[in-house]
C-alpha positions in Angstrom: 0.0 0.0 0.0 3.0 2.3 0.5 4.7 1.5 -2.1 1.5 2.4 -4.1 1.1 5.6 -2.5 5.0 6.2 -3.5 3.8 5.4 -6.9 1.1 8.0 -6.9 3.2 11.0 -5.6 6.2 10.4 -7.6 4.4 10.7 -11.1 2.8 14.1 -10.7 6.0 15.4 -9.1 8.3 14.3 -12.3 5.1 15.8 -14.3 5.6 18.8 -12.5 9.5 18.8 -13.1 9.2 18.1 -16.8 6.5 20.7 -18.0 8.5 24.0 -17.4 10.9 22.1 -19.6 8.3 21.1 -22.2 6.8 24.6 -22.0 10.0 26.4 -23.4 10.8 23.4 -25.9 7.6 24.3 -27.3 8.4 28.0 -27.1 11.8 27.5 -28.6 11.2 29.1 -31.7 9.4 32.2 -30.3 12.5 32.3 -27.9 15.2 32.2 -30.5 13.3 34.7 -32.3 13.6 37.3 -29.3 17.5 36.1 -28.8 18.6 36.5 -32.1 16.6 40.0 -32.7 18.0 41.0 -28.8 21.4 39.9 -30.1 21.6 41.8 -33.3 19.9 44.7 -32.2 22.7 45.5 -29.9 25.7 44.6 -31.7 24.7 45.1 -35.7 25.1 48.9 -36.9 21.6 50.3 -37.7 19.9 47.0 -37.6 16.6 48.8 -35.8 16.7 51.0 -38.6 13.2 51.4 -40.5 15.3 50.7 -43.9 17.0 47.8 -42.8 14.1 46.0 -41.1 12.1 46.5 -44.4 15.1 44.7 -46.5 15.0 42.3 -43.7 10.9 41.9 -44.1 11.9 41.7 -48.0 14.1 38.7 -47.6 12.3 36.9 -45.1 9.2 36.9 -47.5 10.9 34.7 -50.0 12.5 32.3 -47.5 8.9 32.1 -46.1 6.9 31.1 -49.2 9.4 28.4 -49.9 8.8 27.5 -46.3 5.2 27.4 -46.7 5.5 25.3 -49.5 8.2 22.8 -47.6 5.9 22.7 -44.9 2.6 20.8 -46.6 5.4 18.3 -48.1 7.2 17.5 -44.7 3.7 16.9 -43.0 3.2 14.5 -45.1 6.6 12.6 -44.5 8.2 14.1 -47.9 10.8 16.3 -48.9 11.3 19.1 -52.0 14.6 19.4 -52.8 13.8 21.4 -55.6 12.2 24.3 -54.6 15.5 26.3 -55.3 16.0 25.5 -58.8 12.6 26.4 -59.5 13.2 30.2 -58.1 15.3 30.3 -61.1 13.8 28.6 -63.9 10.6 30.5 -63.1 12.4 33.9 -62.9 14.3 33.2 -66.3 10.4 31.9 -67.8 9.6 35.8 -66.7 12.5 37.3 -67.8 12.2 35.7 -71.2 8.7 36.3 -71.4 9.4 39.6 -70.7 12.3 40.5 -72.1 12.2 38.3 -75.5 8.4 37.5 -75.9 7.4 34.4 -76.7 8.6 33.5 -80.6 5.6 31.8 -82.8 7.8 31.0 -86.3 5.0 30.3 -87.9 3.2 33.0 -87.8 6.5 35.4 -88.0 5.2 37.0 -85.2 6.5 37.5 -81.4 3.8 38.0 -78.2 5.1 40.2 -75.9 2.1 39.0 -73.0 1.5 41.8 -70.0 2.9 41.2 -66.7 -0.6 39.2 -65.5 0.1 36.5 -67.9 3.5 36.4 -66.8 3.2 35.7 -63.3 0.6 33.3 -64.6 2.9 31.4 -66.8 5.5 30.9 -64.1 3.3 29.9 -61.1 2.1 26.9 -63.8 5.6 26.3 -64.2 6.1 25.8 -60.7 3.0 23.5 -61.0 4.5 21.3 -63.3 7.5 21.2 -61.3 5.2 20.3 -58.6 3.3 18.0 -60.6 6.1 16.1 -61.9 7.7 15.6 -58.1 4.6 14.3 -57.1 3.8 11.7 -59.7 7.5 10.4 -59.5 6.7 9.9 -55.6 3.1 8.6 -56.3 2.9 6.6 -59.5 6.9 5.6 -60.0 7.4 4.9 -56.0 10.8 7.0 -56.3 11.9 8.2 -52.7 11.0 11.4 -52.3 14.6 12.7 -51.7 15.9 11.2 -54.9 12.5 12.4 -56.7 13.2 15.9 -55.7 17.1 16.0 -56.3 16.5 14.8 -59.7 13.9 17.5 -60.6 16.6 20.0 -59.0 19.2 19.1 -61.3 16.3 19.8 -64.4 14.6 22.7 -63.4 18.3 24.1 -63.1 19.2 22.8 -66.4 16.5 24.2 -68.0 16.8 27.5 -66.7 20.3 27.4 -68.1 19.1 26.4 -71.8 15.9 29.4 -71.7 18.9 31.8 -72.2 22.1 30.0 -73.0 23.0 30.9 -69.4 22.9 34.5 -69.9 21.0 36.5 -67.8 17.8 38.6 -68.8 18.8 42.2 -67.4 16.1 45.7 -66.8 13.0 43.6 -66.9 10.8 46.9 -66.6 9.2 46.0 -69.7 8.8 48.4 -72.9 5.4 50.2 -72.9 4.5 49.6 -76.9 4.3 46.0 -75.4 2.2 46.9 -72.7 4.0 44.7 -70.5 5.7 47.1 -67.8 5.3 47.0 -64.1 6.4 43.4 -63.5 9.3 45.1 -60.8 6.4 46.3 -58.5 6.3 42.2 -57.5 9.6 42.7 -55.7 10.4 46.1 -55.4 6.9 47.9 -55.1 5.1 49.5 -52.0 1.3 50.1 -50.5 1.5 52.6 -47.4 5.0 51.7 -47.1 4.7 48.2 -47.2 6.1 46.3 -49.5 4.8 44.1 -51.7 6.0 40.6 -51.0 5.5 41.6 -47.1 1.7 42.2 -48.4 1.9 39.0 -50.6 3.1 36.7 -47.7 0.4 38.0 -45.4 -2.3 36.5 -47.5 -0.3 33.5 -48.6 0.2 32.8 -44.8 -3.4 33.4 -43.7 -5.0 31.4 -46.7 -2.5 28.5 -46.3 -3.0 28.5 -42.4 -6.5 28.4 -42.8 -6.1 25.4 -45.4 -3.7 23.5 -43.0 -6.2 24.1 -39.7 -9.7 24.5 -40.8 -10.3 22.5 -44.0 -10.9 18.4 -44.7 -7.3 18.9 -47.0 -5.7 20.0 -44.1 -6.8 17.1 -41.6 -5.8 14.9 -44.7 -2.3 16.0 -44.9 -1.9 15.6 -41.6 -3.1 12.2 -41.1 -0.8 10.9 -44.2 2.1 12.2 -42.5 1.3 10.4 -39.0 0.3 7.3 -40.0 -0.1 6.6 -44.0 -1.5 3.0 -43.5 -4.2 4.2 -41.2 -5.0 7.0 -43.7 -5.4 4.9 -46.7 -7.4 2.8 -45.2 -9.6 5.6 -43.6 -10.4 6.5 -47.3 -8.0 9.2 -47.2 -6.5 9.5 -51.0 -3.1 9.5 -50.1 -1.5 9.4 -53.4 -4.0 12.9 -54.7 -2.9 14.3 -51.4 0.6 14.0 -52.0 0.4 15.1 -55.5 -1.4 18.1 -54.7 1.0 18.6 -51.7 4.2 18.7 -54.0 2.1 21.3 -56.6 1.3 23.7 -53.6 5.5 23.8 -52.9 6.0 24.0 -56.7 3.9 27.1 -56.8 5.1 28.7 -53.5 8.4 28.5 -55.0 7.5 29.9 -58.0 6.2 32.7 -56.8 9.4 33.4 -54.8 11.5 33.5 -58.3 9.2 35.7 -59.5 9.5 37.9 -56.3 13.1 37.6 -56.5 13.7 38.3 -60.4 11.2 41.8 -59.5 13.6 42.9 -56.9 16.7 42.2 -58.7 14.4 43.9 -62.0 16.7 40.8 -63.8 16.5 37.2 -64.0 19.6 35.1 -63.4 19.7 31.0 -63.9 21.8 30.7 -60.8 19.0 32.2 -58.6 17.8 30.4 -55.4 20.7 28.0 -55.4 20.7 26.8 -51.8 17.0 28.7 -51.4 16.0 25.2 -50.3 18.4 25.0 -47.5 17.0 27.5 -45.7 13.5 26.2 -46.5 14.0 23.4 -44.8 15.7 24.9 -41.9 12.8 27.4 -41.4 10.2 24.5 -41.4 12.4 22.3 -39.3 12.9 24.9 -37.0 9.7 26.5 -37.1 8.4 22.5 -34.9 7.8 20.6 -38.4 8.8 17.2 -38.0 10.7 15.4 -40.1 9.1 12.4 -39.3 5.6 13.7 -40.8 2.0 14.5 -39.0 3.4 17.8 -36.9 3.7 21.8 -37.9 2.1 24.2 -38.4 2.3 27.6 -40.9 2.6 29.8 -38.4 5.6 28.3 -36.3 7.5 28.3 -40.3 6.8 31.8 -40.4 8.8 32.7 -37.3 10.9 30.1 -38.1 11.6 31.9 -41.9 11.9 35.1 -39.6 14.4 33.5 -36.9 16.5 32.3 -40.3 16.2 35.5 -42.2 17.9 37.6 -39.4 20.6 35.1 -38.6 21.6 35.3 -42.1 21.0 39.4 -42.8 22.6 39.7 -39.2 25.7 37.9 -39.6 25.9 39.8 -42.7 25.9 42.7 -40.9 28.5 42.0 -38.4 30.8 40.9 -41.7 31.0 37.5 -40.5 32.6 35.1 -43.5 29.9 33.5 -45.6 31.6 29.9 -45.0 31.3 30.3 -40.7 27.6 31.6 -41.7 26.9 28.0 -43.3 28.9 26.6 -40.4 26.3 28.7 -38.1 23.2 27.6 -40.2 24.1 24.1 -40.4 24.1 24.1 -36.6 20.6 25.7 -36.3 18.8 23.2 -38.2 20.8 20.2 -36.4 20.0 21.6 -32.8 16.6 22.5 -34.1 16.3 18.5 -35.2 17.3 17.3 -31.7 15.4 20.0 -29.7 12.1 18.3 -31.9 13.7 14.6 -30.8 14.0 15.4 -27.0 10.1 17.3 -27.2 8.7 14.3 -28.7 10.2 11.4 -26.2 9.2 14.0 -23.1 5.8 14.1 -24.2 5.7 10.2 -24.7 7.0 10.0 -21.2 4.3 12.3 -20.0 2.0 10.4 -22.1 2.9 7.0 -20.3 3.3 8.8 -16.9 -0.3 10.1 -17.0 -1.7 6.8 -18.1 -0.2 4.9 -15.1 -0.2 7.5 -12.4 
């Protein structure tokens, strides 16, 4: 009988122990956030300046639609490796479009299509990025890291061969083609504002609210915690996937086409790496790697806690190879920080059912 009444005190007092602990592992990411902001604000020159925290809202914005993107596809238990070739072939799709029309030989005639179209043709690209991942995951069975590095290496190629490798430079567009304002994407304000800023807000709050509040949402997430039981639940897994690796296709499409705006000029080598950071947003943001856990608003500060590491180191004129160093060992203590939440919540778990 004592040894049972041991038994009953002793659980609630490791719980007790334990849940501070728990508390800030699930607060890491907010808390990072607040260190790395605290850090840089005092030792980076005008970092709390009004111009430098809108380049740093600029950047962030394209780290976080890739993110967004990553973050459907890692629910599920996948990956996208590709996401940063496809911020360059669909800026060089817009930069051609925009810059050399599109050639129809035989009618010895060249369209020069208006910005609307544009953005248009390179979110399908995107798409068919997406599309292609996802039926090589689906229908062929490929893995969904080698699926994905292969599409990296030809979305890459084939931004190379739209221009030979050169780049597509002043995409303002020529007004007797009616096809000017495509730098307002990137470069372009409301109320001070920018743009992208603007673009992510709505992005964030539609893609939250398909990730939380609709049956697709509650589908990705059961694929990702246990496929078996979703299939044979009636879940489609094989549409969900597909559509999964579409909505990361796009995402990253529209972040070329953000990042080609900016720059007003389209370069094949853009986003190389882009994917890195993706990854590291959503991994760090409480997406497991292991599938069924995240959410779009922990990427978010997650693209935010990346975005001013990277401008802040930057800043401080710290060498770009110690910045991979440092951003190599974000996303590994990120991974292990996720690894030592999950087991103390399973110990919880088991503590609770036999106390």
């Amino acid at each position: 009988m004592s040894g049972g009444a041991g038994m009953a005190i002793a659980a609630p007092v490791r719980s007790r122990r334990t849940s501070p602990l728990l508390l800030l592992l699930s607060l890491r990411t907010l808390i990072a956030l607040f260190a790395v902001f605290a850090f840089f604000s005092l030792t980076a020159p005008n970092f709390l300046a009004v111009e430098t925290l809108v380049l740093l809202a600029k950047h962030v914005s394209i780290n976080a639609f890739l993110a967004i993107g990553m973050t459907f596809v890692i629910v599920t238990g996948g990956i996208d490796l590709s996401v940063g070739s496809i911020v360059g072939l669909s800026g060089m799709v817009a930069g051609g479009l925009i810059d050399r029309g599109l050639p129809l030989p035989m009618f010895h005639v060249t369209l020069f299509p208006d910005v609307a179209v544009v953005i248009v043709a390179a979110l399908a690209v995107g798409l068919l990025v997406g599309l292609v991942n996802g039926l090589l995951v689906t229908r062929l069975d490929v893995a969904p890291f080698i699926a994905t590095l292969g599409t990296l290496y030809v979305a890459r190629g084939a931004a190379l061969l739209v221009s030979g490798g050169e780049t597509f430079p002043n995409l303002v567009g020529r007004p007797q083609f009616h096809n000017t304002g495509f730098p307002v994407l990137g470069a372009g304000t409301v109320l001070g504002v920018p743009v992208s800023v603007i673009a992510l807000i709505v992005v964030s709050l539609v893609a939250a609210y398909f990730a939380g509040r609709t049956p697709f949402g509650r589908r990705v997430y059961a694929v990702g915690g246990n496929e078996r039981a979703a299939l044979l639940s009636g879940v489609p897994v094989d549409r969900v996937k597909l559509i999964v690796y579409m909505i990361s296709g796009a995402c990253a499409a529209f972040a070329g086409l953000v990042v080609a705006s900016e720059l007003v000029a389209s370069h094949p080598a853009s986003g190389e790496t882009f994917e890195l950071n993706a990854i590291a947003a959503t991994v760090l943001g409480g997406t497991s790697l292991a599938g069924g856990r995240g959410t779009i608003w922990g990427t978010i500060v997650g693209a935010f806690v990346i975005g001013i590491l990277g401008d802040g180191l930057v800043m401080l004129g710290v060498s770009s190879f110690w910045q991979m160093v440092i951003k190599g060992t974000v996303i590994i203590a990120a991974v292990v920080l996720d690894q030592m939440q999950r087991r103390m919540q399973r110990r919880m778990a088991i503590l609770a059912q036999t106390g």
